[in-house]
Backbone as a printed PyTorch tensor [residue, N CA C, xyz], in Angstrom:
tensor([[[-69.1680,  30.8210,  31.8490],
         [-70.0250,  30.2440,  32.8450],
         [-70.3810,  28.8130,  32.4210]],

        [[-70.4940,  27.8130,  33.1790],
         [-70.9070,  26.3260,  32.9430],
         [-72.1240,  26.1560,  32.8450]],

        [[-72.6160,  25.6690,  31.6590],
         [-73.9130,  25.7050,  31.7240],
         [-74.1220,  23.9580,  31.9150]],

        [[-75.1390,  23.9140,  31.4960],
         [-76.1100,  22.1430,  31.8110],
         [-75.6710,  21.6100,  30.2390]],

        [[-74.9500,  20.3370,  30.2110],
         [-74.7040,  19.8710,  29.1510],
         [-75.8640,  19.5330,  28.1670]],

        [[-77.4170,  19.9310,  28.2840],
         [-78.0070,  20.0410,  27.6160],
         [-78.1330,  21.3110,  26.6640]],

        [[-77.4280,  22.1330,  27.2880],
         [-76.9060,  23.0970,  26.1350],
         [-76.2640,  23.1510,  25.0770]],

        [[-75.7660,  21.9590,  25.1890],
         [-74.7960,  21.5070,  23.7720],
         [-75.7250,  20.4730,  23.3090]],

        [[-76.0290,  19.7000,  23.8000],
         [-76.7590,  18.1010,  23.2540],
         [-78.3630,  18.3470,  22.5500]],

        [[-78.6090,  19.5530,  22.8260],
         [-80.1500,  19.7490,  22.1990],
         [-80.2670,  20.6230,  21.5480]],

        [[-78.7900,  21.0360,  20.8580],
         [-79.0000,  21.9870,  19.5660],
         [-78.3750,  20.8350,  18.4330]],

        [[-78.7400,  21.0200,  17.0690],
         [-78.6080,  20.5100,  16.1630],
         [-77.1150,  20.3240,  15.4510]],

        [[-75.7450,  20.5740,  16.5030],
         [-74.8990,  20.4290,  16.2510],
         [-74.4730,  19.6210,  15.1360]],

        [[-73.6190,  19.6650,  14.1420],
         [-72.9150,  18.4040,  13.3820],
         [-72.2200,  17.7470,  13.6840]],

        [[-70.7690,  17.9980,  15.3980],
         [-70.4070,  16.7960,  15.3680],
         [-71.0140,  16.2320,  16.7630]],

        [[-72.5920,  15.8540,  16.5990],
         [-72.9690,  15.1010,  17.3800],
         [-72.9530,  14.0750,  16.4610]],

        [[-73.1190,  13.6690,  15.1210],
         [-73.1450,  12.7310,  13.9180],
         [-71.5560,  11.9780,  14.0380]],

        [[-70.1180,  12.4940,  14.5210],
         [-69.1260,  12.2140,  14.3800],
         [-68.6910,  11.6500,  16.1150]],

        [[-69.3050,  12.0060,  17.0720],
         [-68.2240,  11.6530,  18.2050],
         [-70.0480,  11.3990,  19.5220]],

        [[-70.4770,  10.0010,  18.4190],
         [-71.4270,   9.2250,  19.6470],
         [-70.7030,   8.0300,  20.8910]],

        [[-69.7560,   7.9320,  20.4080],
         [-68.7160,   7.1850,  21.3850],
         [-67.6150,   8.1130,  22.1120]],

        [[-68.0650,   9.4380,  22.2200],
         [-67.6720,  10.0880,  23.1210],
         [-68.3750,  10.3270,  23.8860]],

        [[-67.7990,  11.1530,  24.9400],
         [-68.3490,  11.4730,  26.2790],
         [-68.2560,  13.0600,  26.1040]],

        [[-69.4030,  14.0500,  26.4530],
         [-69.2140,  15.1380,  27.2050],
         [-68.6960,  15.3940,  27.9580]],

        [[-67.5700,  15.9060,  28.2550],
         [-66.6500,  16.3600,  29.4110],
         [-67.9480,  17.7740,  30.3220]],

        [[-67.8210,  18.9230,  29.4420],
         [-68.0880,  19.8040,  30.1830],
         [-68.6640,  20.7760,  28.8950]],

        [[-69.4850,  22.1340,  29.0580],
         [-70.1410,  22.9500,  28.5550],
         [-70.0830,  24.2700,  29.3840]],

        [[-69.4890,  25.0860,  28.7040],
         [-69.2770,  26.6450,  28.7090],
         [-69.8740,  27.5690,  27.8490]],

        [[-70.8400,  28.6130,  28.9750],
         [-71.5110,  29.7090,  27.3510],
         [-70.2230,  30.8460,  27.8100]],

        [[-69.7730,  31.7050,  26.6970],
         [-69.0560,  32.2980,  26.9490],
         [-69.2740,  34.4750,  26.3040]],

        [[-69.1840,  34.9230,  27.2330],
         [-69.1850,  36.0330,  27.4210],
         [-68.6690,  36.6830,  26.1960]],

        [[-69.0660,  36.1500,  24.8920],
         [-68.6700,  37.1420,  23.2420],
         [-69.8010,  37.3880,  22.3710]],

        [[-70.4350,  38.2940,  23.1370],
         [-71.5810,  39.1040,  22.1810],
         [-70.9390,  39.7520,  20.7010]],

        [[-71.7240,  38.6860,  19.6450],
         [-71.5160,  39.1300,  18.4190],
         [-72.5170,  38.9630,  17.6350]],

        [[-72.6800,  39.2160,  16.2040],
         [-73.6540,  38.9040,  15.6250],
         [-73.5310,  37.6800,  14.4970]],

        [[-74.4380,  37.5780,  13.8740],
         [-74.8260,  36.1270,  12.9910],
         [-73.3060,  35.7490,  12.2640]],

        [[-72.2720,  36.6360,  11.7910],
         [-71.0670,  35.8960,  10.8240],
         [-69.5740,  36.0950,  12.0390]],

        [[-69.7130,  35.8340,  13.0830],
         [-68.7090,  36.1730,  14.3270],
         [-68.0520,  35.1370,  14.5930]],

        [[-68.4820,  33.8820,  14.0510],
         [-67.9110,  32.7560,  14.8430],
         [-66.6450,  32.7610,  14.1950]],

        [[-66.2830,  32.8450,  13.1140],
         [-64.6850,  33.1280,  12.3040],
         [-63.7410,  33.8920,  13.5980]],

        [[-64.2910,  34.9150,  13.8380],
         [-63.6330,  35.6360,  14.2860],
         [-63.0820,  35.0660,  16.2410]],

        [[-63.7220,  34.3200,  16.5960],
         [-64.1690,  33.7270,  17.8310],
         [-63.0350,  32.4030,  17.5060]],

        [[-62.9690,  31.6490,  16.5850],
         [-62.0930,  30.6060,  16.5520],
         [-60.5420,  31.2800,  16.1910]],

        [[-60.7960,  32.5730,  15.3640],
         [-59.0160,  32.9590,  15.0500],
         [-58.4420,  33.5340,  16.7150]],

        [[-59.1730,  34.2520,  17.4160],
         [-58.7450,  34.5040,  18.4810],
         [-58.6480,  33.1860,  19.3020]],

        [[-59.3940,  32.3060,  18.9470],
         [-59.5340,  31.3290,  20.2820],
         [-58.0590,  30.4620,  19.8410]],

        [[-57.7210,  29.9860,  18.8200],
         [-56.9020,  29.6260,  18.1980],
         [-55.1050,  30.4010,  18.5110]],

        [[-55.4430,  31.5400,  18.1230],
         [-54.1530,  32.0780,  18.5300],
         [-54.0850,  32.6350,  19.9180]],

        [[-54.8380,  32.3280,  20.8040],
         [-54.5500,  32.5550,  22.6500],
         [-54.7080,  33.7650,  22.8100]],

        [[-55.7280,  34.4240,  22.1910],
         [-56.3660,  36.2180,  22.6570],
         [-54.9470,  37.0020,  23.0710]],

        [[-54.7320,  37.5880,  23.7100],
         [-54.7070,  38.5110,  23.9360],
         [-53.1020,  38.1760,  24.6990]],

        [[-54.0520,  37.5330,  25.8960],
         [-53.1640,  36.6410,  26.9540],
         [-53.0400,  37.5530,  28.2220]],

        [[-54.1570,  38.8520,  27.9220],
         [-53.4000,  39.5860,  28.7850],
         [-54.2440,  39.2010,  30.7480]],

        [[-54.5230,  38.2090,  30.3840],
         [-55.7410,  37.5630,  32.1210],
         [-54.9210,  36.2140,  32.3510]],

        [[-54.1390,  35.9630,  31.5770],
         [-53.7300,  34.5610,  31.3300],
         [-52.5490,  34.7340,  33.1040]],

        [[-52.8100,  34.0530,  33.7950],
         [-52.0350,  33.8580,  35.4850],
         [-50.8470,  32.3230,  35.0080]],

        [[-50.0270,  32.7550,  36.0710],
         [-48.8120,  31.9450,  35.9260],
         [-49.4890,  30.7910,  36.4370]],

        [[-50.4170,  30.2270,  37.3000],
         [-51.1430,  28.7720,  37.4650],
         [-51.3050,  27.8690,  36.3460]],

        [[-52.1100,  28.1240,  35.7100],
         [-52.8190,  27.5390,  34.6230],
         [-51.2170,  27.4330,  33.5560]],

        [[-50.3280,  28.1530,  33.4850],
         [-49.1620,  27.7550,  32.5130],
         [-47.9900,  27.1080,  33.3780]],

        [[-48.1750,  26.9900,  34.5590],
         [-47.1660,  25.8760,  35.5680],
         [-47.6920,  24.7090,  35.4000]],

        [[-49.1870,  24.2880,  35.7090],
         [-50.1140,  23.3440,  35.3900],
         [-49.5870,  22.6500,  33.8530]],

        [[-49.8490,  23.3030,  33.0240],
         [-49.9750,  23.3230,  31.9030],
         [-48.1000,  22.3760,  31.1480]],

        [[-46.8730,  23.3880,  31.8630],
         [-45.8090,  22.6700,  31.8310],
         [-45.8240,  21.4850,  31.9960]],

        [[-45.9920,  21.4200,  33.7990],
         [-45.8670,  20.0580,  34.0390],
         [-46.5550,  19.0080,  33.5820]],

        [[-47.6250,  19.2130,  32.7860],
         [-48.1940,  17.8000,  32.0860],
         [-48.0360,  17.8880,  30.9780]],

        [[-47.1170,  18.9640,  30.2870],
         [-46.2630,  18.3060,  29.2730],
         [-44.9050,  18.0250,  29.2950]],

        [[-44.1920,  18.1400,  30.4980],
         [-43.1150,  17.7560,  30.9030],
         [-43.8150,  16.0530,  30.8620]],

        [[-44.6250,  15.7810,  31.9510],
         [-44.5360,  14.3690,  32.4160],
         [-45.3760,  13.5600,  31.3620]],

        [[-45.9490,  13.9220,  29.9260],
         [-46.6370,  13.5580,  29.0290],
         [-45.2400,  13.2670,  28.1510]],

        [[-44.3610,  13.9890,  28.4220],
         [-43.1700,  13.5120,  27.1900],
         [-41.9400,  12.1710,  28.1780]],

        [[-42.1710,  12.1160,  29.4340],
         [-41.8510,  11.1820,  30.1390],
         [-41.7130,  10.0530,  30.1140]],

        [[-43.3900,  10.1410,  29.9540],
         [-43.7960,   8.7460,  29.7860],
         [-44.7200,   8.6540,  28.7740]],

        [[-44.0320,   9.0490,  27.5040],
         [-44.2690,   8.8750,  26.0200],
         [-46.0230,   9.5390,  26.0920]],

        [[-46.3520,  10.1440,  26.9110],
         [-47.8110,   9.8430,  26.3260],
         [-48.2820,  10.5360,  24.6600]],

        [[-47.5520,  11.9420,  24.9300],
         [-48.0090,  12.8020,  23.7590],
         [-46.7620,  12.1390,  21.8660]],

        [[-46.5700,  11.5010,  22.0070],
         [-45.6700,  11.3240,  21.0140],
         [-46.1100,  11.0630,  19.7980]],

        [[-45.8340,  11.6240,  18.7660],
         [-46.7220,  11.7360,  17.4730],
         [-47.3390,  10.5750,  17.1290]],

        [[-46.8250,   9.5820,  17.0980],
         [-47.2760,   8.4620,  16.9460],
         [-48.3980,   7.7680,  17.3020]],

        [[-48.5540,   8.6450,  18.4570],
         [-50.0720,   8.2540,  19.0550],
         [-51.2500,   9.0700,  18.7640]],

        [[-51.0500,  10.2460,  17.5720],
         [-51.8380,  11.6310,  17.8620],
         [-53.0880,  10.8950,  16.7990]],

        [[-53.4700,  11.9040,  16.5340],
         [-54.8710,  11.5150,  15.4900],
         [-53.7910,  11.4650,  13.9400]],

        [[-55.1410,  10.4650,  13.3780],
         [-54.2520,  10.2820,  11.9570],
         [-52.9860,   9.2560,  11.9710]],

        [[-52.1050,   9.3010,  13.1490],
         [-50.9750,   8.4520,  13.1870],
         [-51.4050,   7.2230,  13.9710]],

        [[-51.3930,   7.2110,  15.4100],
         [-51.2850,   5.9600,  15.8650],
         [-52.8810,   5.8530,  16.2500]],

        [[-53.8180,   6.9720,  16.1930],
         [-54.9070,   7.0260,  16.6120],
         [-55.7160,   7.4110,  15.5760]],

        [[-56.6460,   6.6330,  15.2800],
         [-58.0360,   6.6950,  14.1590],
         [-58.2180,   8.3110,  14.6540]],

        [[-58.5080,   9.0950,  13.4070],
         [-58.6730,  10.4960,  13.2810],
         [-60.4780,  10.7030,  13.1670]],

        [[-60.7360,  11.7440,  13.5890],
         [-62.3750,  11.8530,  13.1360],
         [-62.8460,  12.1810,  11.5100]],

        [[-61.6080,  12.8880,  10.7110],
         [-61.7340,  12.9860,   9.8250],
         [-62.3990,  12.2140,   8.8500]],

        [[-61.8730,  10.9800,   9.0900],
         [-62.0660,   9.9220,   8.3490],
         [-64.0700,   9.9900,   8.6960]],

        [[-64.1860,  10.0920,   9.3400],
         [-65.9070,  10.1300,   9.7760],
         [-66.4460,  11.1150,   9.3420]],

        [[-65.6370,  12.0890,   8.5830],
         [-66.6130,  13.6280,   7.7850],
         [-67.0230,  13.1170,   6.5090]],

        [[-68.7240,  13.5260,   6.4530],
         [-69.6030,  13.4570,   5.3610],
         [-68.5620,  14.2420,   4.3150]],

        [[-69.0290,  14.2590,   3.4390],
         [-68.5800,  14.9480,   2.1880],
         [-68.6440,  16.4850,   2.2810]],

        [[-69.9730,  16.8240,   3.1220],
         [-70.3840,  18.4910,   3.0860],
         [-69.3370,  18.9550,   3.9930]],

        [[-68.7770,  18.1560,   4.9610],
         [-67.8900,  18.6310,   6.2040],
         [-66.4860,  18.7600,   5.7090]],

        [[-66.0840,  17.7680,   4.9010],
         [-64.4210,  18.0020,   4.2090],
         [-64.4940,  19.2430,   3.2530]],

        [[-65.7230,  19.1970,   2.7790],
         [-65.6590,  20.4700,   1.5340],
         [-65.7480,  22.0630,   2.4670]],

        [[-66.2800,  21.8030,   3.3320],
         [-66.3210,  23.3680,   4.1860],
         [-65.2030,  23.9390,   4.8600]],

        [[-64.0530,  23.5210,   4.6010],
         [-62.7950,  23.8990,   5.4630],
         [-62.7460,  23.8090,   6.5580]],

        [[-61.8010,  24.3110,   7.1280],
         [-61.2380,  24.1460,   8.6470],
         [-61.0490,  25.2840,   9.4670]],

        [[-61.0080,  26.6470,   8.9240],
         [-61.1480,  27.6330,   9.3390],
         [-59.5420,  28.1610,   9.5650]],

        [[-58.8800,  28.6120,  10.4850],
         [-57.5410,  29.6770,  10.3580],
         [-56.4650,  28.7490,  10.3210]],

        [[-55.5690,  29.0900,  10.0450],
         [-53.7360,  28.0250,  10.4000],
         [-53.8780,  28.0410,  11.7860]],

        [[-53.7780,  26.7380,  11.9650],
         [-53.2600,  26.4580,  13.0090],
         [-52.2950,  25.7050,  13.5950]],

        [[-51.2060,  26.1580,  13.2680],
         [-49.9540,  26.2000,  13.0500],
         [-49.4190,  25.9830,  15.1090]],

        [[-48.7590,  24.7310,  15.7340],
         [-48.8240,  25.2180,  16.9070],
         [-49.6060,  24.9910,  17.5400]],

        [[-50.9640,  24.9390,  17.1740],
         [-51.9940,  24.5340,  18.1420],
         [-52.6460,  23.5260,  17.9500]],

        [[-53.1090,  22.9670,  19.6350],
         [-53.0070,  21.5940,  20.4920],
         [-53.7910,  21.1570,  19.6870]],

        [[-55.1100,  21.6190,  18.4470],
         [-56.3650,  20.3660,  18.1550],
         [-56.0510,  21.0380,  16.5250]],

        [[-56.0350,  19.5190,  16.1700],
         [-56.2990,  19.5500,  15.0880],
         [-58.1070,  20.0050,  13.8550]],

        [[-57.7200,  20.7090,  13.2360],
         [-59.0550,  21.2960,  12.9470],
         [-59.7030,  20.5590,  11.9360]],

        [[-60.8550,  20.3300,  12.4430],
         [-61.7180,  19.5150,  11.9370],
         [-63.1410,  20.1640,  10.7940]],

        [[-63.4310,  21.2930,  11.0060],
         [-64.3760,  21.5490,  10.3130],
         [-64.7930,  22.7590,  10.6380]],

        [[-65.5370,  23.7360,   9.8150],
         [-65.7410,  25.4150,  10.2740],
         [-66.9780,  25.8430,   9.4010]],

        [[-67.8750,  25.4670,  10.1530],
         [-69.3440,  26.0690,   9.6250],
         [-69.8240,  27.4010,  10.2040]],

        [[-70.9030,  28.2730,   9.3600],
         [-71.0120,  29.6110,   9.6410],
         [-71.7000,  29.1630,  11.8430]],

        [[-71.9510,  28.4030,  12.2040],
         [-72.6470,  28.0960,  13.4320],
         [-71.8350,  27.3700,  14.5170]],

        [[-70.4970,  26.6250,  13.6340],
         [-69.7430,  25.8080,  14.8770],
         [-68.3150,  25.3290,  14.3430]],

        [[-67.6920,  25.1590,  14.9330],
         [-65.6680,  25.0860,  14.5950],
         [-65.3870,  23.2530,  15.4440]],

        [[-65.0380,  22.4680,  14.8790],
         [-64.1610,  21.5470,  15.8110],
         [-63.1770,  20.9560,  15.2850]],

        [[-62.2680,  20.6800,  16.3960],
         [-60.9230,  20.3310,  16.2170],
         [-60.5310,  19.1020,  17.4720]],

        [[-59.9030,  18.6390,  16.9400],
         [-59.0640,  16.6400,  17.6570],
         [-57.6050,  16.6740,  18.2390]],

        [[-58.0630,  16.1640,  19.6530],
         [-56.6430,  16.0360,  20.0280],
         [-56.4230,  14.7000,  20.3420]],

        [[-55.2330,  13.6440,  19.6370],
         [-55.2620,  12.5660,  20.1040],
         [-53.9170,  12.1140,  21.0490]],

        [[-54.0260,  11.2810,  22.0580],
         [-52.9270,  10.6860,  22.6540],
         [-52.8740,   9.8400,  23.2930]],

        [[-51.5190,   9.3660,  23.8990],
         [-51.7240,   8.1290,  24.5040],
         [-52.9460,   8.1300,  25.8740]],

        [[-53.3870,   8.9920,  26.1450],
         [-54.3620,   8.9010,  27.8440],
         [-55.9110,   9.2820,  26.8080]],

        [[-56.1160,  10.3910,  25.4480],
         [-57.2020,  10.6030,  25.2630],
         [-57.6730,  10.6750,  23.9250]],

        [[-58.8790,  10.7900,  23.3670],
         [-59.0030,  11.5790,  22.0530],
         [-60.3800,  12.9010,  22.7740]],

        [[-60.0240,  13.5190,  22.1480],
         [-61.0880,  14.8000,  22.7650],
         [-60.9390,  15.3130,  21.5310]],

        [[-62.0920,  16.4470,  21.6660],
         [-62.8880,  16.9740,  20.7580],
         [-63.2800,  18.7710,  21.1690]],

        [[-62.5240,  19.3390,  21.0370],
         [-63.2610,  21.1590,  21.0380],
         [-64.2150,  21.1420,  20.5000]],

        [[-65.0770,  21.7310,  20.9220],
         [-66.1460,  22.3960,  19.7400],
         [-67.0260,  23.6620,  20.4610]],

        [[-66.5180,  24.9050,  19.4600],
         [-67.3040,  26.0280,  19.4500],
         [-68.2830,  25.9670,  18.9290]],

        [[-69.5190,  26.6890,  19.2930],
         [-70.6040,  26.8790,  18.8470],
         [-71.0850,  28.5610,  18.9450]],

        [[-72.1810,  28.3850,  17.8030],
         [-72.4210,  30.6710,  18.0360],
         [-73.9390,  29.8580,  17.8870]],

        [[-73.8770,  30.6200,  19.4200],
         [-75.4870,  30.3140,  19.9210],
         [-75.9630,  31.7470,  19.6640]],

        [[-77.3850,  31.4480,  19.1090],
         [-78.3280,  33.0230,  18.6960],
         [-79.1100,  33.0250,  20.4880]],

        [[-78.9850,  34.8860,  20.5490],
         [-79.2750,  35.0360,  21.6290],
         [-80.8410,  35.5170,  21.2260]],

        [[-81.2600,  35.8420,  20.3440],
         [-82.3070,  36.5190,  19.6710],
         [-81.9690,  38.1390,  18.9770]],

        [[-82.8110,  38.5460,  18.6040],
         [-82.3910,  39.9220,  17.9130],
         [-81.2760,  40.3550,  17.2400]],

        [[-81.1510,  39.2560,  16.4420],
         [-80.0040,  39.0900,  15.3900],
         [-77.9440,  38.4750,  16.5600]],

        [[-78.1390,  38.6400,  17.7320],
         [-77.3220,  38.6490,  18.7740],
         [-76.6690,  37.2410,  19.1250]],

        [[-75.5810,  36.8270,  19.3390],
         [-75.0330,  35.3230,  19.4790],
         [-73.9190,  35.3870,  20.4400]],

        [[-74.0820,  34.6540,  21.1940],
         [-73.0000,  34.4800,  21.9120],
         [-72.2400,  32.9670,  21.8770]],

        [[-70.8580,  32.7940,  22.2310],
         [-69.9690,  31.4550,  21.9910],
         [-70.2150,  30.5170,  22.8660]],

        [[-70.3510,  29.3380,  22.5100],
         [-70.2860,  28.1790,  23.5240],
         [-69.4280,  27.0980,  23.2750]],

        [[-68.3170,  26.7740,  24.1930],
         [-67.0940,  25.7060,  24.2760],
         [-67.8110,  24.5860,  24.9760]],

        [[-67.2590,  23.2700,  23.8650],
         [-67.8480,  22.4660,  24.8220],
         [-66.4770,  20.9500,  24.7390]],

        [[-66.5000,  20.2220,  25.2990],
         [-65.3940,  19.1610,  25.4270],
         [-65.7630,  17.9720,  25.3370]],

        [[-65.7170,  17.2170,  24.1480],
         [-66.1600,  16.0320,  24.3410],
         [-64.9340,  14.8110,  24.2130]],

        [[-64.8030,  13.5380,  25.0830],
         [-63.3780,  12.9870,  25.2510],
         [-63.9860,  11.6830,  25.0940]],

        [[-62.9870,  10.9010,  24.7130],
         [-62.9780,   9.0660,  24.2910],
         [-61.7840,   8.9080,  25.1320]],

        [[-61.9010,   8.4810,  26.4670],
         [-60.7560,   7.9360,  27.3510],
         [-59.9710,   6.8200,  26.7060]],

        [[-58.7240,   6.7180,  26.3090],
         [-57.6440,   5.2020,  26.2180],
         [-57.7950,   4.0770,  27.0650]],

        [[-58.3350,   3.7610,  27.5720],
         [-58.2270,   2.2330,  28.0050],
         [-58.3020,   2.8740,  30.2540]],

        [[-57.8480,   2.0490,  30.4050],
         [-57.6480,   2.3480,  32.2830],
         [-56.9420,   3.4780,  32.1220]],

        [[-55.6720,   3.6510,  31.2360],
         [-54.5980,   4.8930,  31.7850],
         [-55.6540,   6.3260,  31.4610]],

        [[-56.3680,   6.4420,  30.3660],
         [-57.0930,   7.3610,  30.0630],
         [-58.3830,   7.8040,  31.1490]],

        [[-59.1790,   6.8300,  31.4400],
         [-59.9730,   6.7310,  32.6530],
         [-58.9470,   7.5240,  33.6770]],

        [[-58.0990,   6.6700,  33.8830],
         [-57.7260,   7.2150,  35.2950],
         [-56.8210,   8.9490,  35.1880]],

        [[-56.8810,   9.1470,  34.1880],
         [-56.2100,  10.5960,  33.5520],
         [-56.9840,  11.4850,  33.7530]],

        [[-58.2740,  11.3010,  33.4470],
         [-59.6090,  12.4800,  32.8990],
         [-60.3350,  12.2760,  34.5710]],

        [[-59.9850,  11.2440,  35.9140],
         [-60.2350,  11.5070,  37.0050],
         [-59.2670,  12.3970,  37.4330]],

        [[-58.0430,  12.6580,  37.4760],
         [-57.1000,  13.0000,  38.5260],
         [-57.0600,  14.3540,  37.2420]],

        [[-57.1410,  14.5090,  36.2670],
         [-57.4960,  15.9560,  35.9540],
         [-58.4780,  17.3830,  36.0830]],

        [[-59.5530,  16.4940,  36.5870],
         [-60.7170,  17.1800,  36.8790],
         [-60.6360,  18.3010,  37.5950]],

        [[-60.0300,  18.0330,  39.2220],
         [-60.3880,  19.3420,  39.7900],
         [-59.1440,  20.3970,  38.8820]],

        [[-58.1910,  20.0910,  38.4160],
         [-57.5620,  21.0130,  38.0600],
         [-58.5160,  21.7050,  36.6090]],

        [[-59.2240,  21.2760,  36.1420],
         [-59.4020,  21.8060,  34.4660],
         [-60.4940,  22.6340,  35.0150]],

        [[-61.6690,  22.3170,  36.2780],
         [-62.3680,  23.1870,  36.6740],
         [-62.0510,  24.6140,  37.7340]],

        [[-60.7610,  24.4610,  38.1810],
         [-60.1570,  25.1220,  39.5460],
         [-59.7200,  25.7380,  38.6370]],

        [[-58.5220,  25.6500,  37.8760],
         [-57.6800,  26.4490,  37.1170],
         [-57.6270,  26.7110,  35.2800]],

        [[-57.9030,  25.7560,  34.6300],
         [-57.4760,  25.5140,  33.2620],
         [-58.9550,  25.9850,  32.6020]],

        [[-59.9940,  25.6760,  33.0950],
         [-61.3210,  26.7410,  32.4480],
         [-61.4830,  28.2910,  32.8740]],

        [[-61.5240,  28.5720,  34.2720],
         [-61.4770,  29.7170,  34.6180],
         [-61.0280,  30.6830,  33.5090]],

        [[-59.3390,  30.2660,  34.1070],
         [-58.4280,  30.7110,  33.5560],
         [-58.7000,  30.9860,  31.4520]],

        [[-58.8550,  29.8370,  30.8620],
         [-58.7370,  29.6640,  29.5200],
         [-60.3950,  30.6850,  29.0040]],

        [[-61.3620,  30.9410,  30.3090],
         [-62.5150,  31.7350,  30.1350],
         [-62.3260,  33.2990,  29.5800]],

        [[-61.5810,  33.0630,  31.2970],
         [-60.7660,  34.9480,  30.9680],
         [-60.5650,  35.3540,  30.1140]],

        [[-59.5300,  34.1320,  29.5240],
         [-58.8470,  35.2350,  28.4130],
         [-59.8090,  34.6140,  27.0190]],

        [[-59.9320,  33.9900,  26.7950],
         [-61.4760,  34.4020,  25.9800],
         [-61.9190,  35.6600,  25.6160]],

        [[-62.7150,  35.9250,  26.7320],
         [-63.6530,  37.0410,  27.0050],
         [-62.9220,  38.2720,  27.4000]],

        [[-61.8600,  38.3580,  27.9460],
         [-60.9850,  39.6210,  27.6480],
         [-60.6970,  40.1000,  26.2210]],

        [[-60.0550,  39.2790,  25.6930],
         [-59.7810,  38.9420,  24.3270],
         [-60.6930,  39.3850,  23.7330]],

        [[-61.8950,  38.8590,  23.6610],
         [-63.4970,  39.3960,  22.7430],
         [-63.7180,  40.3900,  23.0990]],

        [[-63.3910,  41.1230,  24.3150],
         [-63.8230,  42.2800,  25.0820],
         [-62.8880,  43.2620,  24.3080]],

        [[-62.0310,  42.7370,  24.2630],
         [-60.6760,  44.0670,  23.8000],
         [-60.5040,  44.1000,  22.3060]],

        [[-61.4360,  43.2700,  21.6880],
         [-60.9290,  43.0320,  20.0490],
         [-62.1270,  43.8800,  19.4660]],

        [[-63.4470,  43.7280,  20.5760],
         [-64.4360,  44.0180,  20.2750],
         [-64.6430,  45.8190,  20.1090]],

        [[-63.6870,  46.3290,  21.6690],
         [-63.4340,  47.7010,  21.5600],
         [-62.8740,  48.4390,  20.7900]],

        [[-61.8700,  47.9770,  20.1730],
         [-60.6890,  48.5530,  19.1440],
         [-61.6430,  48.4790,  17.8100]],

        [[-61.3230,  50.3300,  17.6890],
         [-61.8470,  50.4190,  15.9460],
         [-61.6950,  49.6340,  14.6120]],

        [[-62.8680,  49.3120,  13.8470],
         [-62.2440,  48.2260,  13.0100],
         [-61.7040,  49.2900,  11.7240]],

        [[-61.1950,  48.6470,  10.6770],
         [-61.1620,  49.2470,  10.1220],
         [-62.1030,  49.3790,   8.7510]]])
């Protein structure tokens, strides 16, 4: 569910210290009732794509074609990613943030991981149109109880980036959150049911 981007901005987050020349895209609380040490478990699923089993052929046609037309017209090409052609956030982690790890392999997947505290996970995607920013959070619901919150924060490239993060919009709210919600919360739903051991 979308909440009011003051849901992210008025908790004591850490990378509000790393990405003040970003922009909030958007804020999601998300449907994974767990308790106080869950967020590990919330980034390995979120990381390796749950389940997949809510995941609709929209959101991965979508998903093709703007990396078909991102390799077109060079946008995604290593050269431009974080660390290479694009200043990384890394370089902006305190000392306490490099020493705390990064949390699972992520081997394959789109953001590079940035940092993994017992309360919040973020990871960098850089390219020629953006630099953006994931970041999970394990919000306490009270009574020892927490639920996940995704939130998106982006540094547009110049005009091409501006004009990228307009003509993406209705799709990331129509199809690419919905969608990326589901299986979330299916995912937490179905990991949550199965006996542990």
């Amino acid at each position: 569910m979308k909440v009011p981007n003051t849901e992210h901005t008025s908790r004591p987050w850490r990378i509000h210290e790393l990405t003040r020349d970003f922009r909030l895209e958007d804020v999601w609380a998300l449907d994974t009732p767990g308790g106080p040490d869950d967020l590990p478990r919330l980034v390995q699923q979120f990381v390796s794509g749950g389940d997949g089993s809510d995941e609709t052929c929209g959101p991965q046609v979508l998903w093709a074609i703007r990396w078909k037309v991102g390799e077109v017209l060079g946008w995604d090409d290593p050269r431009h990613g974080a660390g290479a052609g694009a200043p990384t956030l890394r370089d902006r982690l305190p000392a306490d943030l490099r020493e705390a790890g990064h949390g699972p392999d992520l081997d394959g997947f789109l953001f590079r991981p940035l940092y993994l505290l017992r309360d919040e996970w973020a990871g960098e995607l850089a390219n020629r149109t953006v630099h953006a920013v994931m970041h999970l959070g394990w919000v306490p619901d009270g009574d020892g109880r927490h639920h996940g919150q995704m939130a998106v924060l982006v540094r547009p490239n110049g005009v091409l980036g501006q004009g990228y993060m307009v003509a993406i919009k209705p799709f990331r709210h129509l199809f690419i959150y919905p969608s990326l919600l589901r299986q979330i919360e299916s995912g937490w739903a179905a990991a949550s049911a199965a006996p542990r051991p």
